[in-house]
N, C-alpha and C positions, 0 to 999 in steps of 0.2 A: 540420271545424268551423272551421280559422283560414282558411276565405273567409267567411265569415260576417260577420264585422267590413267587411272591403275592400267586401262585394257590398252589404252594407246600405246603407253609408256612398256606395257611388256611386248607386245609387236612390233613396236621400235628397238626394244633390245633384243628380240628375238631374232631381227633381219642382223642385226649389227652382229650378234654373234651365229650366223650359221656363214655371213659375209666371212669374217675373220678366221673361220672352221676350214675354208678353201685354200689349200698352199699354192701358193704361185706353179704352175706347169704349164708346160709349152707341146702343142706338136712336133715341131721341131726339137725332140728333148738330145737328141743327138748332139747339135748345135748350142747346147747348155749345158758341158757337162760337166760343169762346177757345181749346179745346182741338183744336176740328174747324182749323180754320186762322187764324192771328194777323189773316191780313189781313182777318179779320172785326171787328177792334178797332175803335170807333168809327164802323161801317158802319150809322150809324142818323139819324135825325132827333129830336133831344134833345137835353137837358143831361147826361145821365148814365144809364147803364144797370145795374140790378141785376140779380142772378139766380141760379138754383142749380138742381142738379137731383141727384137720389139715384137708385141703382141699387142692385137685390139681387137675388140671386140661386142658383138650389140649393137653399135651406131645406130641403126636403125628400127631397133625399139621404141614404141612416142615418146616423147619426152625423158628418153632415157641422154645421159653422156656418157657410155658406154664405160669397157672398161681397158685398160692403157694398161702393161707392165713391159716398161724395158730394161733392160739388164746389161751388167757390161762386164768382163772378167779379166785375168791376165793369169799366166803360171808358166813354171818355168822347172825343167833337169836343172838344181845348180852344183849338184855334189853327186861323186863314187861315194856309194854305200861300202857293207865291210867288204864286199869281195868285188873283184872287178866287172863282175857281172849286174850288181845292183848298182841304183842310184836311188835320189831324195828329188823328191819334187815339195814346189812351195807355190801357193797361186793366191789370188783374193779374186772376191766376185762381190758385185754391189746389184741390187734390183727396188724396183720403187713400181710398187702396185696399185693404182688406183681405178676405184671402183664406184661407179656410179653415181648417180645425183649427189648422192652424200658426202661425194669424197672421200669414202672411207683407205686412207690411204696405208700401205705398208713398206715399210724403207727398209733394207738390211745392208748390213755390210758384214762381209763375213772372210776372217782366213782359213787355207787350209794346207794342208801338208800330208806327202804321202812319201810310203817305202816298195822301192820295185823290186822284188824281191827274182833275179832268173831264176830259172826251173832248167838247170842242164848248164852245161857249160858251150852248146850252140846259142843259147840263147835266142830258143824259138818258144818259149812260152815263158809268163813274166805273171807272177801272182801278187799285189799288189793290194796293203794296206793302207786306208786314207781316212784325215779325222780334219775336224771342220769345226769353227766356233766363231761366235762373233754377236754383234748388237742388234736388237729389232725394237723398230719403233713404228707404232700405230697412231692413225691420228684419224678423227675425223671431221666434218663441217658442215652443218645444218642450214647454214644461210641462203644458201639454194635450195631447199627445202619446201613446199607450200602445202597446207592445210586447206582441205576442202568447208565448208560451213556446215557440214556435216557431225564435223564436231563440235560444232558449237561454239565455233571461235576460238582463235588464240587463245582467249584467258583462261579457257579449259586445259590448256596447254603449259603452259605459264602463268606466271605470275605477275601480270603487265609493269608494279612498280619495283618488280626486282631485277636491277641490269644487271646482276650476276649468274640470272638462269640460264647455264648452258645452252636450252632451243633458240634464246636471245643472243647467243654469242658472246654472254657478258664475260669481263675481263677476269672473273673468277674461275671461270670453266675450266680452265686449263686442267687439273686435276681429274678431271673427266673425260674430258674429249682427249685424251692422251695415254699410249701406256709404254713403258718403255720394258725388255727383258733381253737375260743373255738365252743364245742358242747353240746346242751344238748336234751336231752330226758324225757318222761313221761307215765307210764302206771296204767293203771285198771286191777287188777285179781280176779275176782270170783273162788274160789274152792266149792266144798261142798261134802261130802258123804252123795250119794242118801239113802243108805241102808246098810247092811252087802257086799253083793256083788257088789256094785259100786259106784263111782265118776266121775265127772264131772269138768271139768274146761272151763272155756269163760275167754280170755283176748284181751286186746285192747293196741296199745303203738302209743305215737304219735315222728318220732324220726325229727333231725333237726331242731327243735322250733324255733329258731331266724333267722333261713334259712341266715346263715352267707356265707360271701364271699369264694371261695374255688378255682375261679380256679385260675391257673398262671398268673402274670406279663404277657400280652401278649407281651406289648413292639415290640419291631418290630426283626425279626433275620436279617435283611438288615440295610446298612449304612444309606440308608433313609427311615427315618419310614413311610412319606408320602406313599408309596410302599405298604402299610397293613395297611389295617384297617378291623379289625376283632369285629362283633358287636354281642350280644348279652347275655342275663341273666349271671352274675355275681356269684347268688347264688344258696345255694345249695337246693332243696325244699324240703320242708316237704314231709316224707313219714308215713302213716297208715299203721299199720299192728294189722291183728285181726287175734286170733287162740283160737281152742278150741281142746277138749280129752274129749272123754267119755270112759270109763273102766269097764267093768265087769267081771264079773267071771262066766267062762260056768259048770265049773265041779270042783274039790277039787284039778285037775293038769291043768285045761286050763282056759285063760283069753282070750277079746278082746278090742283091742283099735284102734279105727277108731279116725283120726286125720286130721286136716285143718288148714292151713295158707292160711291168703290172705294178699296180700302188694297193696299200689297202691301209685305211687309218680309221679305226672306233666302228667300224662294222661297214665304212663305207669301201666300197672298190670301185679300181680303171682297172680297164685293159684295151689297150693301144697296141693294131698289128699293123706293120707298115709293110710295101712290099716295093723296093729299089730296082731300079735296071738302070744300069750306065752304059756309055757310049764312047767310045775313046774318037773324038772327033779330028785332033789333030795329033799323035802320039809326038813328032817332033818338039811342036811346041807345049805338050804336057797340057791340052784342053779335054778337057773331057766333060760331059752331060748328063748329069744324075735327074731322071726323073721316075715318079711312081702313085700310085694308092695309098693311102690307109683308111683304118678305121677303128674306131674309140666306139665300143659297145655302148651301145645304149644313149648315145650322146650325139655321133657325127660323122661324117667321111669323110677324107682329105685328098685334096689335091696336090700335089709334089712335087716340086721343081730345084735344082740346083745345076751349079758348074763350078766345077775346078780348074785355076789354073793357075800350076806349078804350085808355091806351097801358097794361093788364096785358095777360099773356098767359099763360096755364095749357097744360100737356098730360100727358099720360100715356100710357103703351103697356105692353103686357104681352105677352110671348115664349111661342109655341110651341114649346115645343125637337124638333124633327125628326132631329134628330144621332143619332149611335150611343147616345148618353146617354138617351135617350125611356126604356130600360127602369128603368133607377135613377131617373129625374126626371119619371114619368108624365108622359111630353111636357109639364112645366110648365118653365119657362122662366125669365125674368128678369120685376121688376116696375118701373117707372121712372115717379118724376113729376119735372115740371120746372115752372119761373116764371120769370118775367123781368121788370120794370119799369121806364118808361123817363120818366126825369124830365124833367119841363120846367118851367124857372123865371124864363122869358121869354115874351113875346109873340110868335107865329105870324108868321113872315114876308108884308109884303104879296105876293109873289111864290110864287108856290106852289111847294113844292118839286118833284122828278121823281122824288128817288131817297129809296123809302121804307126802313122798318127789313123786315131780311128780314122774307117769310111765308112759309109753309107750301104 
């Protein structure tokens, strides 16, 4: 019976840190691309860009409360760079992740800044420097938590006359159930228009740079902390991610956009292909209908939905889950929508631009 305490308490910090191991991503990574790579800051034609997009996921796990991450951003062109071809972009992005019974929650708020560097003096391809920093705060909550008799009671768990034990919620916890660190990131973005009919984009972002400390005060949840000793990596690793979009136009009402994410962090990998077809539904009134597939190896399918119109832009997608998890989560998945708006409170250049705000 006294492994009982050590074995709980290390399978409790083992979910707590493989929980925290997972970086917020979205299917819709298009639709986030503050998070997807910095160098996406200010990579539009506008005065300012809004936007948000909500994830959820699990619901119907038993007694799971799934898990929530919504996120919200803004960024903005506010400066000519040195030569009249460049500018400066500047954006922030804030998201709050929470994940399941536990609560375990993760909050960021993050700025960033980028430089659009043209390629030619048409200004049909734009290479594009972006870096990113900001605060992250983890938290979790036990109180919804329950113990089977299996282990032998609470007091296997705790220490019934101490209200400062963490699993108690006591008013000492704080140190524990909390961790606060800075973060930052950096990315590459190649754009270019190939032609009248298409563009291309290749980007790269490297996120966690200083791979800073992240997880919890293990500290011990017993009176003797000799009782636990919990060993390994501290921080949090770099993760790669590279994506690209190619876009063209089939006819004068249909496009296509074939699309790829790849992430890889500490030996784990995604790879997310997605596959667009638009529809130009009303060319007048600038409505058009992005719908398509994807799929996230080893993990899910996606269903795809979006519409544009004039500079909004709506989408949503919803997850097959094909994972080991299909028998707990009747292969249902994740559900995501997103929006983005891109202001303009200027006149239209006489000079057409080349380089538009991503699409799909």
């Amino acid at each position: 019976m006294k492994l009982i305490k050590p074995l709980f308490f290390f399978l409790f910090t083992a979910i707590l840190g493989t929980l925290q191991a997972q970086d917020v991503h979205f299917s819709l990574f298009n639709m986030s691309p503050l998070t997807l790579n910095p160098a996406n800051t200010g990579a539009f034609f506008g005065t300012a860009r809004v936007g948000g997009i909500y994830r959820g996921q699990w619901y119907n796990v038993s007694d799971a409360k799934g898990y929530e991450t919504p996120s919200f951003y803004v960024d903005a062109p506010i400066l000519r760079g040195f030569r009249d071809q460049d500018w400066i972009g500047v954006g922030g992005a804030i998201y709050n992740d929470q994940a399941g019974t536990s609560r375990l929650r993760t909050s960021a708020t993050m700025i960033s800044a980028s430089y659009h560097l043209g390629l030619g003096k048409d200004g049909k391809s734009v290479l594009t420097l972006g870096l990113q920093g900001g605060s992250v705060q983890r938290r979790y909550d036990t109180r919804d938590l329950t113990f089977g008799d299996g282990f032998g009671g609470p007091n296997l768990l705790y220490d019934v006359g101490n209200s400062s034990d963490p699993l108690r919620g006591g008013s000492n916890s704080s140190s524990r159930d909390k961790t606060d660190y800075l973060d930052f990131a950096a990315g590459l973005l190649f754009r270019s228009q190939i032609n009248e009919q298409s563009n291309f984009e290749l980007g790269v972002a490297a996120a966690h740079l200083t791979q800073p400390k992240y997880l919890f005060d293990q500290g011990s949840f017993t009176e003797n902390q000799s009782d636990v000793n919990v060993e390994g990596a501290d921080r949090r690793p770099m993760r790669i991610t590279a994506h690209t979009r190619y876009e063209w136009a089939l006819t004068d009402r249909w496009s296509a956009a074939p699309t790829a994410m790849f992430q890889a962090s500490k030996g784990a990998t995604e790879v997310s292909l997605q596959a667009w077809a638009g529809y130009m539904v009303n060319p007048e009134m600038q409505v058009k209908l992005n719908f398509g597939l994807g799929y996230r190896f080893g993990d899910a399918g996606k269903v795809l939905l979006g519409l544009d119109y004039k500079d909004l832009r709506v989408a949503a997608a919803y997850d097959v889950n094909f994972s080991q998890l299909n028998d707990a989560t009747n292969y249902q998945g994740a559900f995501e929508i997103a929006a983005w708006y891109i202001i303009k409170i200027y006149k239209d250049p006489e000079v057409k631009q080349t380089i538009l705000c991503p699409k799909f």
